[in-house]
C-alpha positions as CSV (number, residue, x, y, z in Angstrom):
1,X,-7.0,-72.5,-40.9
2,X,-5.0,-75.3,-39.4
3,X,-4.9,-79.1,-39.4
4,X,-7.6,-79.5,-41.7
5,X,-7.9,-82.1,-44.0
6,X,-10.3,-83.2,-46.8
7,X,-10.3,-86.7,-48.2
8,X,-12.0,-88.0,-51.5
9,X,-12.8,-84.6,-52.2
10,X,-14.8,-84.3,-56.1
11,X,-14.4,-80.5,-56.5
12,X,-16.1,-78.9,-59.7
13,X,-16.4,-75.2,-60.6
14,X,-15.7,-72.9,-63.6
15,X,-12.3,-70.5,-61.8
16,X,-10.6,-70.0,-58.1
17,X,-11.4,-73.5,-57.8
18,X,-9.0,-75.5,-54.8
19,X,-10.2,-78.8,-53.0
20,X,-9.4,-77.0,-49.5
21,X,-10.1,-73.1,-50.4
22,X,-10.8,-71.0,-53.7
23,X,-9.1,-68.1,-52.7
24,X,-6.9,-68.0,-49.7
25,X,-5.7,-64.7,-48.3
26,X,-4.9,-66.1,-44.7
27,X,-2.8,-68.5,-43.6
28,X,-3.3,-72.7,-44.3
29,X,-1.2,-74.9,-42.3
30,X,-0.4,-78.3,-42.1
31,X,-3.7,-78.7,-44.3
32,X,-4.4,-81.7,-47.3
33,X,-6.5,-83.0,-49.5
34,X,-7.1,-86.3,-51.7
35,X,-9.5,-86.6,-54.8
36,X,-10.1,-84.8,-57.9
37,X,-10.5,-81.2,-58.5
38,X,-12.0,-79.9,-61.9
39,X,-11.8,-76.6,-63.1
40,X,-13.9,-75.7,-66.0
41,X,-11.9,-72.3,-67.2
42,X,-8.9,-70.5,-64.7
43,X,-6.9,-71.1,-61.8
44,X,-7.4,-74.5,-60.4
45,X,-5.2,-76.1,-58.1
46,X,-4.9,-79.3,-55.9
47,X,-5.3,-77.8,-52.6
48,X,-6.1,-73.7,-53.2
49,X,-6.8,-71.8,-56.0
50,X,-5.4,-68.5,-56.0
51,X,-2.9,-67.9,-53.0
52,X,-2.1,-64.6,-51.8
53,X,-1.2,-65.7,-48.4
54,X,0.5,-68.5,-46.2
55,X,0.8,-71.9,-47.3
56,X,2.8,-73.7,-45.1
57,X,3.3,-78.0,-44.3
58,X,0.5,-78.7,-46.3
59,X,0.2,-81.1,-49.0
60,X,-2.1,-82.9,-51.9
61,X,-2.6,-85.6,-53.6
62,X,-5.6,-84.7,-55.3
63,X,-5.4,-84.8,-59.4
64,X,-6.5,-81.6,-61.1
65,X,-7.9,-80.8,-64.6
66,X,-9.5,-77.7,-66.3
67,X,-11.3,-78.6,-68.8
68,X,-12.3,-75.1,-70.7
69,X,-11.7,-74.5,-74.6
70,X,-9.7,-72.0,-75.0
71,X,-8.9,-71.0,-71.3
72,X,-7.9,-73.9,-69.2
73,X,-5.1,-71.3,-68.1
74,X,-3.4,-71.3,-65.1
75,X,-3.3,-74.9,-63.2
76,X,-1.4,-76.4,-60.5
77,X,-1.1,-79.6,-58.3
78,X,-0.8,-77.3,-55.1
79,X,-1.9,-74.1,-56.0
80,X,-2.8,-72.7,-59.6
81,X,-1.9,-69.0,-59.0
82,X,0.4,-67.8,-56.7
83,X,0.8,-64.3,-56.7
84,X,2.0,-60.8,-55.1
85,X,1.7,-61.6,-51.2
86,X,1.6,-65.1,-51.6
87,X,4.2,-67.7,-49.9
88,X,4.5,-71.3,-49.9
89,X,6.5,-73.5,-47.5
90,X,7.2,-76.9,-46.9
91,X,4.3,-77.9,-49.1
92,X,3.9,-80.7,-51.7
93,X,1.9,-81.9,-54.6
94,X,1.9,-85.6,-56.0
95,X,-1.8,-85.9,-58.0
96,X,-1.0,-85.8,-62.2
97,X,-2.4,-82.2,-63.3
98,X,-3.6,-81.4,-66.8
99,X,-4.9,-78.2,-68.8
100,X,-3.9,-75.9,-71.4
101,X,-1.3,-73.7,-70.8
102,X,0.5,-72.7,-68.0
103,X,0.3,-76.0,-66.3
104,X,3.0,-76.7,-63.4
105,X,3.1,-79.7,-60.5
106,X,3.0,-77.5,-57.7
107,X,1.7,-74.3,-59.1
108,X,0.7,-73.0,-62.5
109,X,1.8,-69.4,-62.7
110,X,4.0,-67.6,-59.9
111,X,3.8,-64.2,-60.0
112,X,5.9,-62.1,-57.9
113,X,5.1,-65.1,-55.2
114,X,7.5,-67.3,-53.2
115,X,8.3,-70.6,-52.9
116,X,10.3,-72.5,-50.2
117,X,11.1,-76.5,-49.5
118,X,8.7,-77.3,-51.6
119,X,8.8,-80.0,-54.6
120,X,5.8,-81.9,-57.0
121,X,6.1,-85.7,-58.2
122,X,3.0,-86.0,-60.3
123,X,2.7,-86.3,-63.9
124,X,2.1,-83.2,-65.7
125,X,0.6,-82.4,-69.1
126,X,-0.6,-79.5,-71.2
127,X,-1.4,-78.5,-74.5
128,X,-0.1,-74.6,-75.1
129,X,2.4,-72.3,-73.6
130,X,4.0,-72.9,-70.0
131,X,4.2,-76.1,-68.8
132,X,6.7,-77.3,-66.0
133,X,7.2,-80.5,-63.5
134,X,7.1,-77.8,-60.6
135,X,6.2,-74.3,-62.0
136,X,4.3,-73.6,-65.0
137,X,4.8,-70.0,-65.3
């Protein structure tokens, strides 16, 4: 997808929950979104949930929460889980993004992902383990 955008966007769901895309395994470029996105357990993010593909020139300023009890895990302002395949580039978050534990402003857990050019300004807060301005885990 490509030169999408979504603006005032109120996303709820419970995981995989992203104002653009839940889970993207294809390519999102120069893509955004603006609003609120609410997560009520794992991986939320600002723009896509879990990424295992291309992000590239695409930004949010959407603020994200998850909101579960003992979960709340894995939250980001871009992305919340970027992992194996995935690749971001040239991408940005500036929404405030709150949960419990690994919390970060452009994505809450990187694992074995990449990340390029890319930067967060939002405020970030969490309440357990992992928490960072840009990456949480």
């Amino acid at each position: 997808m490509r030169n999408l955008g979504v603006a005032d966007a109120v996303v709820t769901g419970r995981d995989y929950v992203g104002a653009l895309v839940g889970n993207n395994e294809g390519r999102v470029g120069a893509s955004w979104a603006s609003g609120r996105v609410t997560g009520r357990d794992d991986v939320v993010g600002g723009l896509v949930g879990q990424n295992e593909g291309v992000i590239a020139a695409s930004y949010t300023s959407a603020g994200v929460t998850a909101t579960g009890g003992g979960g709340s895990e894995i939250t980001g302002g871009l992305v919340g889980w970027n992992r194996d395949t995935g690749s971001i580039l040239a991408s940005y978050a500036t929404g405030a993004v709150s949960g419990n534990r690994e919390v970060g402003g452009l994505v809450g857990s990187n694992e074995r992902g990449g990340i390029t050019a890319s930067y967060s300004t939002g405020a970030v807060s969490g309440s357990g383990l992992n928490v960072g301005g840009l990456v949480g885990q």
